[in-house]
C-alpha positions in Angstrom: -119.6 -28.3 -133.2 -116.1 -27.3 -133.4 -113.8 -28.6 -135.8 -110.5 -30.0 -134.5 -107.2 -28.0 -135.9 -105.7 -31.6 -137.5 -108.0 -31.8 -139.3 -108.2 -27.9 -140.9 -104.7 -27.8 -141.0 -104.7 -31.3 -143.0 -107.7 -30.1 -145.4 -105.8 -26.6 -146.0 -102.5 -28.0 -146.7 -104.3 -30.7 -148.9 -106.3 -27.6 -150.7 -103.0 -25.2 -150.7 -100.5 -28.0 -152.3 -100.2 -27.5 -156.0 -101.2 -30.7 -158.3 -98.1 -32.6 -159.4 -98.0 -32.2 -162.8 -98.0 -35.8 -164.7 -94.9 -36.8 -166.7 -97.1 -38.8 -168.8 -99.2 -35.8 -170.1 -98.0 -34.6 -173.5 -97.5 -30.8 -173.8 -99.9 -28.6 -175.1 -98.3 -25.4 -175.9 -94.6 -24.1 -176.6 -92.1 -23.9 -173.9 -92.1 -20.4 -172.0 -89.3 -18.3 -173.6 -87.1 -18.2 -170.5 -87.1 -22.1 -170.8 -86.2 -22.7 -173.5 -82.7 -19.9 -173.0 -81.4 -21.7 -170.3 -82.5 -25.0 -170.1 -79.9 -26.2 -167.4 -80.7 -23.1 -165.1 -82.0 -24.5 -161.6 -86.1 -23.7 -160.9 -87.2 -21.0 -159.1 -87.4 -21.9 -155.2 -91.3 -22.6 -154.7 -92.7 -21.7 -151.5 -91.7 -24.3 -149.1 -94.4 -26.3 -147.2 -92.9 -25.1 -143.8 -93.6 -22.0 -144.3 -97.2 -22.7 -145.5 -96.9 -25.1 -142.2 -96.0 -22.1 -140.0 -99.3 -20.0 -140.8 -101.0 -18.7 -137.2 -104.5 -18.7 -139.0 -105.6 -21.5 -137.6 -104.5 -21.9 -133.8 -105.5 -18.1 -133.4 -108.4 -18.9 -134.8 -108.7 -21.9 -132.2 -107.5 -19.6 -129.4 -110.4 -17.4 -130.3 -113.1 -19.6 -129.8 -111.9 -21.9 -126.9 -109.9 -18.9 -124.3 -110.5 -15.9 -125.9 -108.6 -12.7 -127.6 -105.7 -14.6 -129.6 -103.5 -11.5 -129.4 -103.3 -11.8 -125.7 -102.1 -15.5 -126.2 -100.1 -14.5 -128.8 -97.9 -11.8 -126.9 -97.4 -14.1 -123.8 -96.0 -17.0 -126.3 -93.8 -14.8 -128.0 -92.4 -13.0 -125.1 -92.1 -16.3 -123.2 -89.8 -18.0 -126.5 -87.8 -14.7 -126.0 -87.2 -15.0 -122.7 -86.2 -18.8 -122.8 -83.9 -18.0 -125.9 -82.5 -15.3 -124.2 -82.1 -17.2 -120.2 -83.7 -14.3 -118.8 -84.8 -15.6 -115.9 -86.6 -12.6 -114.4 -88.4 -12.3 -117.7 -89.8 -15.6 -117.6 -90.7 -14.9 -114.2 -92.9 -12.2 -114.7 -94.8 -14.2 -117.0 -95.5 -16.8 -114.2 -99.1 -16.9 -112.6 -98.0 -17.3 -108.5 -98.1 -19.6 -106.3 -96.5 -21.3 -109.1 -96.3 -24.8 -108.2 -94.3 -28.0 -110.0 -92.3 -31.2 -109.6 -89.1 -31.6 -109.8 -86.8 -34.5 -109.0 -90.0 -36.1 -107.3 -90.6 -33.0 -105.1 -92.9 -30.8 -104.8 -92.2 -27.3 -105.2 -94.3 -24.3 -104.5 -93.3 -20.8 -105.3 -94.7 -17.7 -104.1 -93.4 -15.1 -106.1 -91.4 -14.0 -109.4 -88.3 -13.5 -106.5 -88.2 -17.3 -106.0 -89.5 -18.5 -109.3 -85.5 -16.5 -110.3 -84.0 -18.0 -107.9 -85.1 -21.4 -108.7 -84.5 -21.2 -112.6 -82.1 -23.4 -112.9 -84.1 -26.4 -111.7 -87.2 -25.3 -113.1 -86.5 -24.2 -116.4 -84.4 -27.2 -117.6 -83.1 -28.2 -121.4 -85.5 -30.3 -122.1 -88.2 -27.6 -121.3 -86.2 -24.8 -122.2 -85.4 -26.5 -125.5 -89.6 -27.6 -125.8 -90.7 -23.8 -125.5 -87.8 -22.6 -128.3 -88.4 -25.4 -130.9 -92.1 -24.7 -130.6 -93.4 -23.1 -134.3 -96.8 -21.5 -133.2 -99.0 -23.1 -135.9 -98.4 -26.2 -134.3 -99.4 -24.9 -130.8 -102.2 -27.1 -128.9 -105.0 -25.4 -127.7 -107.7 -26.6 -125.8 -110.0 -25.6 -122.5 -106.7 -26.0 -120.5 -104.6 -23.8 -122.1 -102.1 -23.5 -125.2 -99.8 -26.1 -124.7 -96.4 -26.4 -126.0 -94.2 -29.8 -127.3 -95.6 -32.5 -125.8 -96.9 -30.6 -122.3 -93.6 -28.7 -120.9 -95.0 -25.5 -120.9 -98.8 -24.2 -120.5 -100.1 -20.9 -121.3 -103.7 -20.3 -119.7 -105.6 -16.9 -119.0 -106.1 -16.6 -115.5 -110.1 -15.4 -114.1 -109.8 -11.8 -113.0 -113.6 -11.4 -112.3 -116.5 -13.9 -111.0 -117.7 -13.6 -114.9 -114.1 -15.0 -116.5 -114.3 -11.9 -119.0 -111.0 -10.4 -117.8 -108.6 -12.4 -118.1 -104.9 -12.5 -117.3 -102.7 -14.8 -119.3 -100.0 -16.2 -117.9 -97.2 -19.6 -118.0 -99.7 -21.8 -115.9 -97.4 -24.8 -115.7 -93.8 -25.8 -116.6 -93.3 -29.7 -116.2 -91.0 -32.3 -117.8 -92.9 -34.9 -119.7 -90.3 -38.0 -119.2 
């Protein structure tokens, strides 16, 4: 049975997170020289939780065993964030599997190639997607048989079948969809 990544990512943070130490407890040794100099001096920055938060352990891991090779994933992701952050339209585009189909405004809309998918940015790739795919830290990626999924569903990332036995695959943006 598989085990969920909530539910790893909960236990690791709960296993990674240092004890609180307890006020109450008297001391058991002599201050460390370089506390008692400089007393008032601030503490040395810990490692913060987001970036324990932001480890891609676990979702490659889960990418591994429900699609296949992480790294594949992985590149398309990265390069699809880039794209977005940059508004490169044609770059997004040639990460599209075609016919790309969608809604938008209550339509239906069908595209045939990376050529239209360009010309049709605007209306497909709107803030509230655009902003989805950049915000997205890839720890907290969903992954399951559909796909990887970003925010709450604007953007999916599937590989695509390129043989009857599903062992080539091509990964590509599957589906980019307002969620409101």
């Amino acid at each position: 049975m598989k085990t969920p990544i909530a539910a790893v990512a909960v236990l690791w943070l709960a296993a990674c997170t240092p004890a609180a130490p307890d006020p109450a407890a008297p001391s058991t040794g002599a201050a460390p020289a370089a506390a008692t100099q400089d007393a008032d001096a601030a503490p040395a920055p810990a490692s913060s939780v987001a970036e324990a938060v932001d480890d891609p352990r676990a979702v490659n891991q889960a990418i591994d065993e429900v699609l296949g090779d992480h790294a594949r994933y992985e590149a398309v992701i990265r390069q699809l964030q880039k794209a977005v952050v940059a508004n490169d339209a044609a770059a997004v585009a040639a990460l599209v599997d075609y016919p790309f189909a969608t809604v938008r405004d209550g339509q239906p809309m069908k595209l045939a190639d990376a050529d239209a998918f360009v010309r049709e940015y605007d209306r497909i790739m709107t803030p509230a997607i655009a902003e989805a795919i950049k915000r997205q830290k890839y720890s907290q990626l969903m992954v399951n048989y559909k796909g990887v999924m970003f925010g709450n569903g604007e953007a999916w990332v599937n590989g695509i079948c390129k043989d009857d036995a599903c062992k080539d695959v091509d990964v590509r943006v599957v589906a980019l969809q307002p969620t409101s």
